[in-house]
N, C-alpha and C positions, 0 to 999 in steps of 0.2 A: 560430274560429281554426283554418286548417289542422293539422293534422300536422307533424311536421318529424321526418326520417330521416338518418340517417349517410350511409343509403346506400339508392338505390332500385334491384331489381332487375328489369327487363322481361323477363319468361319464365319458366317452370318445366323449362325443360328440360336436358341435362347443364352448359352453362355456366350455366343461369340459380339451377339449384338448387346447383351446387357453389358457386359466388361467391357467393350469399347466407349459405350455411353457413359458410365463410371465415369473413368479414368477423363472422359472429354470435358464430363460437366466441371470437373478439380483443374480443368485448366490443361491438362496434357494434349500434346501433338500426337491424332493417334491415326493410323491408318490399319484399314480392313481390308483380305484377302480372303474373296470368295470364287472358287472353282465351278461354281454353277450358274445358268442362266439366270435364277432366281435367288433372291435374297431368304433370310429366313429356317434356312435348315429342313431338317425332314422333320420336326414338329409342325411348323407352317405347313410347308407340300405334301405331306406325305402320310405325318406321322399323329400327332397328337391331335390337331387342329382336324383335319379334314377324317378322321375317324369320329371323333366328338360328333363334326358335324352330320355326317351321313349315319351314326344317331339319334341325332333329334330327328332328320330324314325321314327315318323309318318310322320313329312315334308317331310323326305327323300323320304321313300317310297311310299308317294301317291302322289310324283308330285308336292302338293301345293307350294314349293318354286318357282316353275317357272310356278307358274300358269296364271299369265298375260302380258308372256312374249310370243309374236305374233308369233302363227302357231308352237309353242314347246311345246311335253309333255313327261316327263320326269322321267311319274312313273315307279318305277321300276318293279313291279308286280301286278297285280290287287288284285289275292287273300293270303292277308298279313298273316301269320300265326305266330302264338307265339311265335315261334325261332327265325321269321327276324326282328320280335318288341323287344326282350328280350337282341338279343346276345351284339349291343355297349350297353348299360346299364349293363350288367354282366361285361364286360371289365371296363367301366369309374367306376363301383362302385370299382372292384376289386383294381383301382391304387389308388383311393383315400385313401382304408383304409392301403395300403403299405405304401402311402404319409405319414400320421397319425400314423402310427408305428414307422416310420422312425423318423418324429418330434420328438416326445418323447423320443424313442434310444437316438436323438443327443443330446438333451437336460438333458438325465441320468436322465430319470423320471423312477421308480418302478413303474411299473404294476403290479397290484395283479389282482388275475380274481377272481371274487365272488360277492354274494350278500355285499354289504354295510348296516350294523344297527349301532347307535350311544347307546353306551354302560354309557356313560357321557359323558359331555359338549366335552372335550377333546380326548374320545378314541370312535374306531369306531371297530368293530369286522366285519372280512370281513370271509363269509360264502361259500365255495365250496364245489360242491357235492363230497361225498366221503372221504371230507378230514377234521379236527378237526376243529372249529373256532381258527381266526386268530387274535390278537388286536392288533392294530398299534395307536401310541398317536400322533394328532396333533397340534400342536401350533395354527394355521392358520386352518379353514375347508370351501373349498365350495363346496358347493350342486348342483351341474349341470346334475340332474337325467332327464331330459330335460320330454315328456309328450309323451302319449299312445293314440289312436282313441277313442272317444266313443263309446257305443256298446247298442244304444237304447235297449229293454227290445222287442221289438215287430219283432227283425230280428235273427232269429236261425245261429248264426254264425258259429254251427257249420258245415252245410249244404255248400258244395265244390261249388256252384252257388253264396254266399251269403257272400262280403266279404268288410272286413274295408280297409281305407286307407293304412296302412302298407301290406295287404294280398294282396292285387292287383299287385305287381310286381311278388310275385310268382306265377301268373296269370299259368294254364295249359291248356284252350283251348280260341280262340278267338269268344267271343259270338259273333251274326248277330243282335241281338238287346238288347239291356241293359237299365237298370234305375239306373240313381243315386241320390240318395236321400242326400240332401243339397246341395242349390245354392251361397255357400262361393268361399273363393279363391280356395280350393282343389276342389270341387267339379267342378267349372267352369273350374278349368285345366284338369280335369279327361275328363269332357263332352268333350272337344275342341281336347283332341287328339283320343279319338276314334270315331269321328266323321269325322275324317281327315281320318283314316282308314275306312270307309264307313260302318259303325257299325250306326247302327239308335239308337238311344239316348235320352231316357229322363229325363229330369231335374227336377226334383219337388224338391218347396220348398213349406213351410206353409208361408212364407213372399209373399207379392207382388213386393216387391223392392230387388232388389240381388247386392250384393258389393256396399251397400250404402254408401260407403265412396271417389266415383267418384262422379262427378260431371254429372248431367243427360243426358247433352249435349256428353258428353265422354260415358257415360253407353248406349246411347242409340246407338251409331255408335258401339257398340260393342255387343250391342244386336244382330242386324239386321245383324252384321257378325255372329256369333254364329247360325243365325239360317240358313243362307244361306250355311253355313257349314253342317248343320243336327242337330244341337241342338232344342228338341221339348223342348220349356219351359211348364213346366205344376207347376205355381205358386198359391198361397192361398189355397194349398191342401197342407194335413197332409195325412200320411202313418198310417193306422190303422189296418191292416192286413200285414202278409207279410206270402203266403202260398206255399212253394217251391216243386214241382213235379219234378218227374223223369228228363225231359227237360226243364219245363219251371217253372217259377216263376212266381204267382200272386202278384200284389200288388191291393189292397183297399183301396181306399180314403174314407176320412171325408165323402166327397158330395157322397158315394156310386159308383162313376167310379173304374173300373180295370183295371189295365195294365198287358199285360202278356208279360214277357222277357226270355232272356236264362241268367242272370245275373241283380243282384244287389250289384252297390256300395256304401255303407253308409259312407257319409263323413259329417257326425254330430258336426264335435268340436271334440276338444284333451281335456285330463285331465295328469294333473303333476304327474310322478312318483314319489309320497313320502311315498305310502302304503311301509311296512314292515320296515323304515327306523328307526320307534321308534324315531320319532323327540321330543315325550314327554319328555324323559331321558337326553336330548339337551336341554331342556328346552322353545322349540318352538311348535307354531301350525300350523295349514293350513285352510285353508276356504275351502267351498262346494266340489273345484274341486282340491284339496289337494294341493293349491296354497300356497307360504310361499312369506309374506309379509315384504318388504325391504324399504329403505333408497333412497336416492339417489345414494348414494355409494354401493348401493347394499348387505350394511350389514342390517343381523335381528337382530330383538329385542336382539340376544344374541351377545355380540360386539365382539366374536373372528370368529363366524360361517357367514360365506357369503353364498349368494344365484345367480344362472342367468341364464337364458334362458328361455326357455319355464315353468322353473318351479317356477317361477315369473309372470309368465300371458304376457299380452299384451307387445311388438307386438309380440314377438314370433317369428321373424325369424331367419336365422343362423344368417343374415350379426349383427343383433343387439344383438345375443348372444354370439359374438366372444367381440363385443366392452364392453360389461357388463362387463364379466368376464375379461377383462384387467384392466377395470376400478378400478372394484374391490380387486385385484390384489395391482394396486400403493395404491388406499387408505391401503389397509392393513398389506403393507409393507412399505408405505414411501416412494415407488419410485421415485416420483415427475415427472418424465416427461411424465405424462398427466394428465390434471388437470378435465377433465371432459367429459359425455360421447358425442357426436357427439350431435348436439341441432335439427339437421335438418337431419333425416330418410328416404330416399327411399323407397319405397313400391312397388314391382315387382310381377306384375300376370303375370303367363307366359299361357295365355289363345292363341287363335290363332285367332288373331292379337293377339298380348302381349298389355300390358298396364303398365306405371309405373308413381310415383305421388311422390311430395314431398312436402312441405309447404305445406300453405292453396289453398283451395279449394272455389270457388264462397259461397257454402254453406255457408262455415268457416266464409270465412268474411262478408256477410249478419249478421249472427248470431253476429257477433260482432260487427257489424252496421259500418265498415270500407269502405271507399269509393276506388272504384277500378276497373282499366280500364286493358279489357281484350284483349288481341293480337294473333293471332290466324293464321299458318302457315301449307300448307297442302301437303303431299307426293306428290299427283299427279300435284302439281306445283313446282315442286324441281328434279332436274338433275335428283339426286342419285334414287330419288324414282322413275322417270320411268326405268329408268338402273333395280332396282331391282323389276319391276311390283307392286309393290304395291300404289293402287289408292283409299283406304280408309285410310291412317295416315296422323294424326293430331298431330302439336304440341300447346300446351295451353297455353300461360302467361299469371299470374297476376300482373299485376300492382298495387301498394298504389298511390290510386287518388292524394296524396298530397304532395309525392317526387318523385313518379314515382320508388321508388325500388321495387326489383324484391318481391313479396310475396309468390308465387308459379306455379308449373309445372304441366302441363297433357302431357303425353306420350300416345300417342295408335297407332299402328303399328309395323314395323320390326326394330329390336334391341332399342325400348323403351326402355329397362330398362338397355343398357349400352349407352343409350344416355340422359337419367334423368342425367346420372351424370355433365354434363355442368352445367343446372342448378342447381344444386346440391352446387357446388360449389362457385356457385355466389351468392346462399341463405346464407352460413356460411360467405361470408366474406361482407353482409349485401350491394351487390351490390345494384347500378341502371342501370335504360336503356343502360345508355353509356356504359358498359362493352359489353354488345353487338353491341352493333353501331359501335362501335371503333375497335371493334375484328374481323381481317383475317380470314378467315376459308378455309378450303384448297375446290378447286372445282375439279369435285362434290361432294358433299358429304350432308349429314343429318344433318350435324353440322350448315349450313346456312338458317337451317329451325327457327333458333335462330335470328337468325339479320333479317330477314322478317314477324317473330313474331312481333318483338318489333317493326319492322317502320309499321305493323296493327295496334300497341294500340296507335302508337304516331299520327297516323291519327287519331284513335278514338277520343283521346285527345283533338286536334286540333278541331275537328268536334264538340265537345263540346255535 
């Protein structure tokens, strides 16, 4: 006789293990199907986690952390090799998925390891090599098969020079000069930390405008870092050849230029794991990038099957794949205490300088014809930022010309995006000015980059 579960979880990664956890702590029978050797998802292995990491990596050891701290330099080696980039990222990825196992153990989640296919609405057959298929019936199913690199058709991936988002941390030699083809947020994190390693760098996009969801005055002070770092932008060029020799790799542009590198990164956009899952039999489908279309609550068209994370589309990060799959979770069981997902999202590039963003944005509110005065606070006149050398970060508020409440944030510099969260929180609880006005902030520190924001826009204000 089968199994039978409250609730079956398809993934281990930020939705797949935080919705299992959910549902376990409330007391449900829940079991987990993961198709990989390791727990965790390509956030853990691959994706979020081990970029961050190999990040701080690069700060470490080329010095830039204390790069504008007078008459110190404090790299530790000039020529960085793939073991002194690789080894904290093999340790911080390893605790994570310990952490991740562990969750689950306390929580008495079944793990199965195998392929997941939905056999009907209810039962899912979990497939390991070697071993008979498995069928487990669920009451409750969500789908947290989280998404995979795209893999253009013009780049031979099988070729050891020539490699996607995920293959790059099993990186085995450290190129002297590389290309990465797409200027998104992966691809601008990519560029920013081997160019911190002194790795020459090109960026090609077929767009002219890159992460056009900052606001230009912010994109452009992060341009002009990016390139004093060694990011060559080479933008409104398409990659039409990609020809890989012995040492070096061609690329071929539209316009007929070539670049020749020792490495190409392709970081083109992800698509949703939901090949081989037989979502048909489930009685669901998926659009172009084998996306599976939800609710608010995160339920699909079929009302027992839930869906969240990257294999739902946009925004695709952990932090919003951990809150889906909660969400989804109370709706599906009743739990009632959370009644809906977070309304107001942080956005964290971790480029170098980093960048983070929350509410609207100058653009946003133009577009929506909303009146709004902007206050504007900057590292190199703030305590904490010359303490910490950094002489290019900016903090950005928007103001609503007509009560003055906060509308949104621009971060760009050192720890942006654990400092988005101040205003963060004054976005959700529908602050105004005066929560900064009125609000202490310990000195020195980054936090009173906040209160000299807001007495900029109240001048602006003022100044009419």
């Amino acid at each position: 006789m089968r199994e039978t579960y409250d609730l079956i979880v398809i993934g281990s990664g930020p939705a797949g293990e935080k919705g299992a956890a959910q549902a376990a702590y409330f007391g449900k029978k829940v079991a987990l199907v993961e198709r990989e050797s390791d727990l965790g998802g390509a956030s853990c292995n691959t994706g979020s986690l081990p970029s961050k990491t190999l990040r701080e990596s690069a700060l470490a050891l080329s010095g830039l952390r204390a790069r504008d701290l007078f008459g110190v330099d404090l790299a530790v080696r000039r020529g960085t090799t793939v073991q002194d980039l690789l080894v904290h990222e093999r340790r911080v990825t390893s605790a994570e998925r310990e952490a991740i196992e562990l969750n689950l153990r306390r929580h008495e989640v079944d793990v199965y390891r195998g392929r997941a296919s939905f056999v009907d609405p209810h039962t899912i057959s979990v497939n390991a090599d070697g071993k008979p298929p498995l069928a487990i019936r669920g009451e409750v199913i969500l789908i947290a098969t989280g998404s995979s690199p795209l893999r253009p058709a013009a780049f031979p991936f099988e070729h050891p020079r020539i490699w996607d988002s995920d293959q790059v941390v099993n990186m085995d030699f450290m190129p002297g000069r590389m290309a990465i083809v797409g200027g998104g947020v992966i691809g601008c994190e990519y560029a920013c930390t081997f160019a911190a390693l002194g790795v020459d760098v090109y960026l090609v996009d077929d767009r002219t405008e890159l992460l056009s969801f900052l606001d230009s005055d912010i994109w452009s002070v992060l341009r002009e870092a990016m390139t004093s770092l060694g990011v060559r932008f080479v933008t409104g060029e398409r990659v039409v050849q990609c020809a890989p020799e012995e040492d070096i790799v061609r690329l071929t542009l539209a316009s007929g230029r070539s670049i020749d590198v020792e490495a190409v990164l392709v970081a083109a956009g992800r698509q949703a794991n939901t090949d081989g899952l037989n979502l048909a039999a489930a009685g669901l489908a998926t659009d172009g990038r084998g996306r599976i279309g939800v609710n608010s609550s995160y339920q699909t068209a079929v009302a027992h099957i839930y869906a969240a994370g990257d294999v739902v589309g946009f925004p695709a990060l952990a932090s919003t794949s951990m809150e889906q799959a909660r969400l989804a979770m109370v709706h599906a069981f009743e739990l009632k205490y959370k009644k809906s997902a977070a309304r107001v999202l942080p956005l964290g590039v971790f480029t170098i300088p980093e960048v983070s963003v929350a509410g609207e944005t100058e653009r946003s509110l133009r577009e929506k014809g909303v009146p709004h005065i902007v206050g504007r606070a900057y590292y190199q006149g703030n305590a904490r930022g010359k303490i910490i050398g950094d002489t290019s970060g900016i903090l950005k508020l928007l103001f609503r010309g007509e009560d003055m409440k906060l509308a949104g944030i621009s971060v760009l510099g050192e720890n942006a995006s654990e400092l988005v969260h101040v205003g963060v929180m004054a976005l959700m609880l529908e602050a105004d000015y005066t929560v900064f006005i009125e609000t202490c902030f310990n000195y020195p520190t980054l936090g009173q980059l906040y209160k000299y924001a807001t007495y900029d826009a109240m001048g602006s204000r003022a100044a009419g």
